[in-house]
C-alpha positions as CSV (number, residue, x, y, z in Angstrom):
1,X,0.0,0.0,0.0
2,X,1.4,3.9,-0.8
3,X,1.8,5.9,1.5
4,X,0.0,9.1,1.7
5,X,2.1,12.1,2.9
6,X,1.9,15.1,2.7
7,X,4.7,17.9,1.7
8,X,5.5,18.6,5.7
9,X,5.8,14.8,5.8
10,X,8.2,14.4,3.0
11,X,10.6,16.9,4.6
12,X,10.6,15.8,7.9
13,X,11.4,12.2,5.9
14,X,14.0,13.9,4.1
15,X,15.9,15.8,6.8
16,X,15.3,12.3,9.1
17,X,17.2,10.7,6.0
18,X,20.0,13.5,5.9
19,X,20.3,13.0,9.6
20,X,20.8,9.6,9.6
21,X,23.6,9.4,6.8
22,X,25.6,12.1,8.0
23,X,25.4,11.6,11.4
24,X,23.9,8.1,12.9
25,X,25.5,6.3,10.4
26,X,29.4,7.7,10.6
27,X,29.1,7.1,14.6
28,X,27.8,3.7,13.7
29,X,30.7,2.7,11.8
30,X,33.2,4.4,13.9
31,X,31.3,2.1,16.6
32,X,32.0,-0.9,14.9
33,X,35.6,0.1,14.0
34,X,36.6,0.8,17.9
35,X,34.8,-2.5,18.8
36,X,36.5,-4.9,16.3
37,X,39.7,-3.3,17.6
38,X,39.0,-5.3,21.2
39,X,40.0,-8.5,19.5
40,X,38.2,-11.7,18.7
41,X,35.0,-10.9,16.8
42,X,33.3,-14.7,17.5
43,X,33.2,-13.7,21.0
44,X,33.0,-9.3,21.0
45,X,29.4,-8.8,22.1
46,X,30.5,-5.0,21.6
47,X,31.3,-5.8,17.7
48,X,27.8,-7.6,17.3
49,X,25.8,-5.1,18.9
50,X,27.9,-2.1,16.9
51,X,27.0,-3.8,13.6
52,X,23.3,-4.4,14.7
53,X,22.8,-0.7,15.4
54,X,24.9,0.2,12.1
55,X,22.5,-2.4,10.0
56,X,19.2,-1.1,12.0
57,X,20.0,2.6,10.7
58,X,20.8,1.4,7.3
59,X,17.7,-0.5,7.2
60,X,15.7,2.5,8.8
61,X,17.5,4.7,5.7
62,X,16.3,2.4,3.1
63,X,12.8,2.1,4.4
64,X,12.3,5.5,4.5
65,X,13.8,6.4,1.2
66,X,11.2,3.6,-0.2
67,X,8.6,5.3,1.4
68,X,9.5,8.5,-0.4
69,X,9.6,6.7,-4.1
70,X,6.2,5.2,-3.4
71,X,4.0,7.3,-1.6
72,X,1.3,9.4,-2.8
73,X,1.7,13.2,-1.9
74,X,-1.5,14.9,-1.0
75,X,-2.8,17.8,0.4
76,X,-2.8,19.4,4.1
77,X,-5.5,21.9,2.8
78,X,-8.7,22.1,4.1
79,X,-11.7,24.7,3.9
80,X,-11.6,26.8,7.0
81,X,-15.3,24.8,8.9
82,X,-14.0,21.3,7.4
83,X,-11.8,18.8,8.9
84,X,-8.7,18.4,7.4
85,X,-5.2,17.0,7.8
86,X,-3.8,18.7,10.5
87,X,-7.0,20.1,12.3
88,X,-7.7,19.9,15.4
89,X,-10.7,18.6,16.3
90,X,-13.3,18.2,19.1
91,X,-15.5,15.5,19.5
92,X,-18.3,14.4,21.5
93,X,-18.7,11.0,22.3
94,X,-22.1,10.2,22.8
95,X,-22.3,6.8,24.0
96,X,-19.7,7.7,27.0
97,X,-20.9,11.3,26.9
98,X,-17.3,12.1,26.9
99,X,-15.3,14.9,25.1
100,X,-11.6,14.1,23.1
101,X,-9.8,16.8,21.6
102,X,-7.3,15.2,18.7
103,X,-5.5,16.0,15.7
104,X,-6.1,14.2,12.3
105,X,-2.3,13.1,10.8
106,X,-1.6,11.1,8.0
107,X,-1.5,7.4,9.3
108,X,3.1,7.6,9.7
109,X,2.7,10.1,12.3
110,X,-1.0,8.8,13.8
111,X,-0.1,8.3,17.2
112,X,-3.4,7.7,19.8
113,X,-1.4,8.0,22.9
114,X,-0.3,11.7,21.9
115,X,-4.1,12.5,20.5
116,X,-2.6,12.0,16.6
117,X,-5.4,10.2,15.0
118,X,-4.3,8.7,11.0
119,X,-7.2,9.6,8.8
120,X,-6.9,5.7,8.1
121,X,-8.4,5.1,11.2
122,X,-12.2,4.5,11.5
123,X,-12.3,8.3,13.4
124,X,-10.1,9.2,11.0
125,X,-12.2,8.4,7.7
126,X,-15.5,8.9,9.4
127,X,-14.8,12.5,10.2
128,X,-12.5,14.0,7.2
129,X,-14.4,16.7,5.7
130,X,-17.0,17.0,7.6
131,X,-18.4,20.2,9.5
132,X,-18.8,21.3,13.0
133,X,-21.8,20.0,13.9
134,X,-22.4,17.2,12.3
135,X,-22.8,13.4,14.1
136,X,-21.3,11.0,12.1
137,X,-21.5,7.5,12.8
138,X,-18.3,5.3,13.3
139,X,-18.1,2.1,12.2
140,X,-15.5,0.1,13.8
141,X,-16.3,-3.3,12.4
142,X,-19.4,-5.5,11.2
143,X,-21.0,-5.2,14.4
144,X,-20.1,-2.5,16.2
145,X,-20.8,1.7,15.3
146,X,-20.9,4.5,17.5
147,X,-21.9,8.1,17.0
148,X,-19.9,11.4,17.7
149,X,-20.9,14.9,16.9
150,X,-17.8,17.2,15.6
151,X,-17.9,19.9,18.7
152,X,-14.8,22.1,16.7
153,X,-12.9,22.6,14.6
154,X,-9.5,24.3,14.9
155,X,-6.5,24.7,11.9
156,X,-3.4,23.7,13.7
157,X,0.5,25.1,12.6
158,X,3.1,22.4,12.7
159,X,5.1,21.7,15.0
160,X,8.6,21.2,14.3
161,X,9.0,18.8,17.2
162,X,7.0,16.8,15.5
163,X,9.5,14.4,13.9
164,X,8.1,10.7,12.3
165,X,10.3,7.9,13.9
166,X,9.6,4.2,13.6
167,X,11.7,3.7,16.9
């Protein structure tokens, strides 16, 4: 499946992928290069683990330059009372007659335990482009649905801390 990023997304991609070349990976092989001087590589635990962080950040390059060949680029745009990547958004949860405030992300950077909700999600597609106001029904799976209503709508900058990392 292609990702869908949008441009914010394929920068902060980018400058992860810069980062990780010019930095990560030179102390990686300097790593490897102090450990394999300590001798005996069958039985250097420092080598093995050196060459395991080395091949984890090579891996994590070519993942992420993958990513950028294959993904779809869309949009962050959004009329001003719809919800849109990058929104904000209140909602109303009527069966727990509970309020959530979240913000809708493409699904690399959705992230339910800091309120980032992918618009892959069943929230997610349920809510994007819809007004404040509306109850929209959420369909989780065959037999299960639940209803929200969309309480606000805010358009949210980003946040340059904001960085997209696997692990």
């Amino acid at each position: 499946m292609r990702e869908r990023l949008t441009k914010s997304d394929v920068k902060k991609i980018e400058e992860e992928i810069e980062y990780r070349k010019l930095v990560v990976r030179k102390e990686a092989i300097e790593a490897v290069k102090e450990a394999r001087a300590h001798g005996d590589l069958s039985e250097n635990f420092e080598y093995h683990a050196a060459k395991k962080d080395k091949n984890k950040n090579d891996s994590r390059i070519r993942y992420l330059e993958r990513m950028l060949k294959t993904a779809e680029i869309i949009s962050d745009e959004s009329k001003e009372d719809e919800v849109g990547i990058n929104n904000t958004v209140t909602v109303y949860f009527e069966e727990d007659e509970e309020e959530q405030v979240f913000r809708l992300v493409t699904s690399i950077r959705g992230n339910s335990m800091k309120n980032l909700i992918s618009t892959e999600s069943p929230i997610g597609k349920a809510i994007l482009g819809r007004k404040a106001g509306d109850r929209v029904k959420i369909k989780v799976s065959e037999d299960y649905s639940y209803y929200v209503v969309i309480r606000k709508i805010e358009n949210t900058q980003e946040d340059a801390a904001d960085a997209i990392r696997a692990y």
